[in-house]
MARNUNU-64686 format. One line per 4 residues: number of its first residue (from 1); their letters; for each residue x negated, y, z of N, C-alpha, C. Coordinates in nm, 4 decimals, decimal comma. Layout:
REM residues N
NUM	A	X Y Z X Y Z X Y Z ~ ...
REM end
This chain:
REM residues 113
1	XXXX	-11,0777 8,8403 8,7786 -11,0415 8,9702 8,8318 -11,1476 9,0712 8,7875 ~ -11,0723 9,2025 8,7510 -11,2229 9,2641 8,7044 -11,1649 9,4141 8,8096 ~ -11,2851 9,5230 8,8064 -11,2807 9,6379 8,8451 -11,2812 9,7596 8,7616 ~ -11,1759 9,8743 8,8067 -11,1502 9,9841 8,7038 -11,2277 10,0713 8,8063
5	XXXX	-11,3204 10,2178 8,7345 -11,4614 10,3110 8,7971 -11,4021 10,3915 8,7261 ~ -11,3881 10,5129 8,7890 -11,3006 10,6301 8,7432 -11,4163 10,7115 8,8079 ~ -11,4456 10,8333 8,7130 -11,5093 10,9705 8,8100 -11,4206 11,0368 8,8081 ~ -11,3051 11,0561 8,7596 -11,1519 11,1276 8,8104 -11,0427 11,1005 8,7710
9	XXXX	-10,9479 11,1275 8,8270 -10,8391 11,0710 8,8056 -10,7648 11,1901 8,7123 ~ -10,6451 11,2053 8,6274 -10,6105 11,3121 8,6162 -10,4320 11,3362 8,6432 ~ -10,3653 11,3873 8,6668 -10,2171 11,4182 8,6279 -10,1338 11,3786 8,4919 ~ -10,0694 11,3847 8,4828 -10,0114 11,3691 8,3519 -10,0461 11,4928 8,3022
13	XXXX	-10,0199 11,5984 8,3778 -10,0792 11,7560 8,2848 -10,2076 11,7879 8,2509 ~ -10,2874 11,6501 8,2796 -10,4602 11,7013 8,2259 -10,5249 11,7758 8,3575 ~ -10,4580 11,7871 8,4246 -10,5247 11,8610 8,5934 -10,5820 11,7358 8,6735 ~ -10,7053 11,7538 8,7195 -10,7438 11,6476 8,7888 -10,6281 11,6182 8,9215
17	XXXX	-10,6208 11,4915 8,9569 -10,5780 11,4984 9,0929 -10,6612 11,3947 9,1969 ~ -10,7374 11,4835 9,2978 -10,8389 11,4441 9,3790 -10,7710 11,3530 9,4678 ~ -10,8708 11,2501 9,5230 -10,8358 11,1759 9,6313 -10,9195 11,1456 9,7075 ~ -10,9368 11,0817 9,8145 -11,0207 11,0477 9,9007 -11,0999 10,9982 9,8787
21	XXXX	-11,2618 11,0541 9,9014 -11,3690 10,9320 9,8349 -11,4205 10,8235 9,9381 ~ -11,4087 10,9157 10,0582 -11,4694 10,8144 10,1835 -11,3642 10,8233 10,3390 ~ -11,3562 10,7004 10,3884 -11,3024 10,7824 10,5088 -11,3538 10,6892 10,6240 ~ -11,3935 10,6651 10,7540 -11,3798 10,6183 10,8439 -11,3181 10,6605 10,9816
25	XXXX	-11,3140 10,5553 11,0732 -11,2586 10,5756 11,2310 -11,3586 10,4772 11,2848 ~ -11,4199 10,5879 11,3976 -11,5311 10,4879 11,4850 -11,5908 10,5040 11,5933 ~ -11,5806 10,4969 11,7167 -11,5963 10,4724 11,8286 -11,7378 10,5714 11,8495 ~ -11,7450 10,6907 11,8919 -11,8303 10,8025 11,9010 -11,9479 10,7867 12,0092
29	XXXX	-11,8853 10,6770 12,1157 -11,9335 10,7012 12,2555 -12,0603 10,5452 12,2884 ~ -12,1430 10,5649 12,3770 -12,2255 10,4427 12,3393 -12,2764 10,4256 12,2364 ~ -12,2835 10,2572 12,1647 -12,3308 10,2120 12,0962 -12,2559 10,2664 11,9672 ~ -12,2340 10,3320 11,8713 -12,1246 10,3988 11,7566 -12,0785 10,2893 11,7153
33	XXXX	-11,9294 10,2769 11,6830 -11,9042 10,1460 11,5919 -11,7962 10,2067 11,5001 ~ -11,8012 10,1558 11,3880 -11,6806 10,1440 11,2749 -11,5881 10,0782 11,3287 ~ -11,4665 10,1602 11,3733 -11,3708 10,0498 11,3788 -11,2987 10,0266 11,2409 ~ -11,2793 10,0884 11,1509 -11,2310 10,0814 10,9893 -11,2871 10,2245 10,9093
37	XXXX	-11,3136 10,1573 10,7728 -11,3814 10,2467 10,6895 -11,2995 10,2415 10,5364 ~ -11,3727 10,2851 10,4389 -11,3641 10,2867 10,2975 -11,4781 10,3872 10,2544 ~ -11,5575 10,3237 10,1452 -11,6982 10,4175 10,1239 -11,7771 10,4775 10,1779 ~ -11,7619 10,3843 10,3289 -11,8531 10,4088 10,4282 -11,9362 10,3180 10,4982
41	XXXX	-12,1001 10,3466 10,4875 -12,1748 10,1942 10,4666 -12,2438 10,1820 10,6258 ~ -12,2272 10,2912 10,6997 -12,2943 10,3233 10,8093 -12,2778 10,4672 10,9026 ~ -12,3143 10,4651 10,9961 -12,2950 10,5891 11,0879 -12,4340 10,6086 11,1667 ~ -12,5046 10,6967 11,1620 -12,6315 10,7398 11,2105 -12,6197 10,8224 11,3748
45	XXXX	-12,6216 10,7437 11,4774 -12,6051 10,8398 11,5999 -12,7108 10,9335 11,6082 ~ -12,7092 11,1232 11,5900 -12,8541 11,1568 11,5824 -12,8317 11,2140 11,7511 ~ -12,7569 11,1974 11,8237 -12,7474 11,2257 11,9676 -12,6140 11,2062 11,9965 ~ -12,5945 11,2905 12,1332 -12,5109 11,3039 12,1835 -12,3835 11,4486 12,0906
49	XXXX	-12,2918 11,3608 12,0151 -12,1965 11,4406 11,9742 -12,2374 11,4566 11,8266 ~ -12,3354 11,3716 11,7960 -12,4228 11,4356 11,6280 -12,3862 11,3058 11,5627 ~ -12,3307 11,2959 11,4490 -12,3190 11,2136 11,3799 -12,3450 11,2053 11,2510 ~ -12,3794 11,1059 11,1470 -12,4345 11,1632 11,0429 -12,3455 11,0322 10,9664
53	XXXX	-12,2348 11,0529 10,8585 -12,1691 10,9530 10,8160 -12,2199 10,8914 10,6649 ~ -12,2907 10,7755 10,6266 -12,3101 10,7282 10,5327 -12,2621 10,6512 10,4392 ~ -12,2532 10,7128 10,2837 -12,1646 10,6812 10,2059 -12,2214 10,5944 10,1153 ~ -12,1324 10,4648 10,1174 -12,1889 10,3226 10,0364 -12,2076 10,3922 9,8904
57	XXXX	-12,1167 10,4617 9,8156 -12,1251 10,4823 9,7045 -12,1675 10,6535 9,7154 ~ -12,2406 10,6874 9,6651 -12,2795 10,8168 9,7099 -12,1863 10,9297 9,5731 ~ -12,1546 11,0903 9,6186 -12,0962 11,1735 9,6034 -12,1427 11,1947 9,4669 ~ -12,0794 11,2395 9,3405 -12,1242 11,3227 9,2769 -12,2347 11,4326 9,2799
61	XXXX	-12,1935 11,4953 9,3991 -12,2318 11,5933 9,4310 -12,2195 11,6281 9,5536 ~ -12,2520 11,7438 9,6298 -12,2223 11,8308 9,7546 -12,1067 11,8725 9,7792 ~ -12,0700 11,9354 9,6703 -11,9340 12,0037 9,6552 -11,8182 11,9192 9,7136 ~ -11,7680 11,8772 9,8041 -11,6463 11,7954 9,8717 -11,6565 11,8897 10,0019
65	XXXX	-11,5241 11,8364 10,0481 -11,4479 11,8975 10,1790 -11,4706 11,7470 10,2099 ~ -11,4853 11,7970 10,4071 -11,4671 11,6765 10,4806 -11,3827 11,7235 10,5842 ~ -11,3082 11,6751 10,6320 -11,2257 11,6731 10,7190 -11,2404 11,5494 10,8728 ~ -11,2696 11,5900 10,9898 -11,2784 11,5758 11,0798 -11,1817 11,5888 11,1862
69	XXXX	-11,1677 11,4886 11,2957 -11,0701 11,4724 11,4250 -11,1852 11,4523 11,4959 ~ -11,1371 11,4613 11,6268 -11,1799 11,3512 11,7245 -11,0888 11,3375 11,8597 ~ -11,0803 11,2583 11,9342 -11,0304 11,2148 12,0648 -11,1251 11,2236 12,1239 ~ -11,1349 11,3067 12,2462 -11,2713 11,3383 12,3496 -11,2012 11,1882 12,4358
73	XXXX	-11,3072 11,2132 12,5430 -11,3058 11,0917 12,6697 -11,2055 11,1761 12,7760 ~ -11,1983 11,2367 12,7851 -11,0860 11,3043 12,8938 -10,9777 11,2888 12,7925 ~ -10,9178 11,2576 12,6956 -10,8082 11,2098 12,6502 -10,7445 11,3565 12,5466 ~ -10,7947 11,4719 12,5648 -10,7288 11,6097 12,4928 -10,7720 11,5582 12,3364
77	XXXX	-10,7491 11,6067 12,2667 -10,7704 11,6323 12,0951 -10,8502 11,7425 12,0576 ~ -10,9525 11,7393 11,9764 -10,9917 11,8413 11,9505 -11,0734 11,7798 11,8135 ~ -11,1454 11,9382 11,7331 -11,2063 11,8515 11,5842 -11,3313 11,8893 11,6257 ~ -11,4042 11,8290 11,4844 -11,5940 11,7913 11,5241 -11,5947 11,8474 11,3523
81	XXXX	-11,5847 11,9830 11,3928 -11,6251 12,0736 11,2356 -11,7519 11,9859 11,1519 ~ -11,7496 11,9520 11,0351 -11,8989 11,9525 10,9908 -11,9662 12,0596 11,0271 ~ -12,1609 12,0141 11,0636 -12,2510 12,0716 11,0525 -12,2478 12,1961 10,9295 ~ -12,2799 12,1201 10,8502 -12,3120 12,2158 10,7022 -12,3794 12,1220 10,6758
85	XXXX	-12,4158 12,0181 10,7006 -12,5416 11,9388 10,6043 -12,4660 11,8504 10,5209 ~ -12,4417 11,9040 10,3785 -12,3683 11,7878 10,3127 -12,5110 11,7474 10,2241 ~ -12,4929 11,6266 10,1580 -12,5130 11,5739 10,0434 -12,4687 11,4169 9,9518 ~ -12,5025 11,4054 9,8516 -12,4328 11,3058 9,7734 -12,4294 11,1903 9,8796
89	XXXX	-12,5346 11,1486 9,9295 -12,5248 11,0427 9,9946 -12,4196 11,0505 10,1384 ~ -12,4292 11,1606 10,1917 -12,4074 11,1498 10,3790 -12,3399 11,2902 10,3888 ~ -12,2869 11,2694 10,5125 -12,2733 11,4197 10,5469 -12,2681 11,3922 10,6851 ~ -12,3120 11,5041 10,7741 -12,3837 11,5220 10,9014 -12,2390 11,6157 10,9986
93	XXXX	-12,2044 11,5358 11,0738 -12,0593 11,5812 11,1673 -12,1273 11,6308 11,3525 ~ -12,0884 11,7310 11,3840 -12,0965 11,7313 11,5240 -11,9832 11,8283 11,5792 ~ -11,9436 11,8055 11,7438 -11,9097 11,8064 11,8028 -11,9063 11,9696 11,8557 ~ -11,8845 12,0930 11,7693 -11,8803 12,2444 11,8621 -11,8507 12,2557 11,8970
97	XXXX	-11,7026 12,2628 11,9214 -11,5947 12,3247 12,0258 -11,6599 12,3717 12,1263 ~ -11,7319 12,2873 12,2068 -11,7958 12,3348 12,3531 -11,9274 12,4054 12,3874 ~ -11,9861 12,4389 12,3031 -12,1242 12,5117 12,2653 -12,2399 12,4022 12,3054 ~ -12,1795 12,2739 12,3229 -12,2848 12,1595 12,3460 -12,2693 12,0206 12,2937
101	XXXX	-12,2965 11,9784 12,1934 -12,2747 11,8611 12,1435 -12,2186 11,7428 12,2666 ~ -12,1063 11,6501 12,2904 -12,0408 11,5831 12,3199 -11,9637 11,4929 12,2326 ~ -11,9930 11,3415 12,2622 -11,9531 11,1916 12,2335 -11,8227 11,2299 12,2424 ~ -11,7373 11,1848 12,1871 -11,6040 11,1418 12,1379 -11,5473 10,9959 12,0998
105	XXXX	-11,4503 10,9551 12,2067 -11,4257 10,8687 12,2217 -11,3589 10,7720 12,0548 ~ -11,3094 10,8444 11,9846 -11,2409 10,8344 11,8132 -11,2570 10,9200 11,7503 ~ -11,3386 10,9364 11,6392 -11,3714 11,0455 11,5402 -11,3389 11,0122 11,4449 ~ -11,2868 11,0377 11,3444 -11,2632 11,0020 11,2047 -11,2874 11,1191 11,1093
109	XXXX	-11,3473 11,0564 10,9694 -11,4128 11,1378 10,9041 -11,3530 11,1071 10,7727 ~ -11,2774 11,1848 10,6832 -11,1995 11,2104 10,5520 -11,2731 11,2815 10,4363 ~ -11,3454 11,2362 10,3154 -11,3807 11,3334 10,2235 -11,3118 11,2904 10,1699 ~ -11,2951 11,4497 10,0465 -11,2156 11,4330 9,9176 -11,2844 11,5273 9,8229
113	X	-11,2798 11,5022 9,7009 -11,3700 11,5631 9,6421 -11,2613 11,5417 9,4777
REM end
């Protein structure tokens, strides 16, 4: 069995077409856990509501969108904007909505680049 390493994919028209480089779902509250990943080697609790997501294979670059959910503990929906701290390796997620960082019961974290 061997492995195919692409730095992009393209269209038939020569236009790149992007896909997901990393994604996980993982238990925000307590001890943090992965409940399922892809290009994701770890999760850094930096507090309450701060998360910092680490990527097994690291980014090209900065330049990616991440996309964020979460499920609070009172059960409503709401998202956990990125910080602003991207880089190749990680990117750093917390919790605004409420003007105070808060644990989330399911967060999931989507780059695409």
């Amino acid at each position: 069995m061997s492995t195919a390493k692409f730095n992009t994919w393209q269209n038939p028209d020569g236009t790149e077409n992007y896909k997901c480089r990393a994604w996980v779902n993982f238990n925000g509250t307590g001890t943090v856990a992965i409940r399922g990943s892809g290009n994701v080697s770890s999760i850094t609790d930096n507090g309450a509501g701060d998360y910092t997501i680490n990527f097994t294979t690291a980014m090209p670059d900065a330049n990616y969108a991440a996309t964020v959910t979460a499920t609070y503990n009172g059960g409503s929906w709401g998202t956990l904007p990125a910080s602003g701290t991207y880089t190749s390796s990680a990117v750093k997620v917390g919790n605004a909505g409420t003007g105070a960082f808060v644990d989330a019961a399911t967060v999931n974290v989507a780059v695409f680049r």
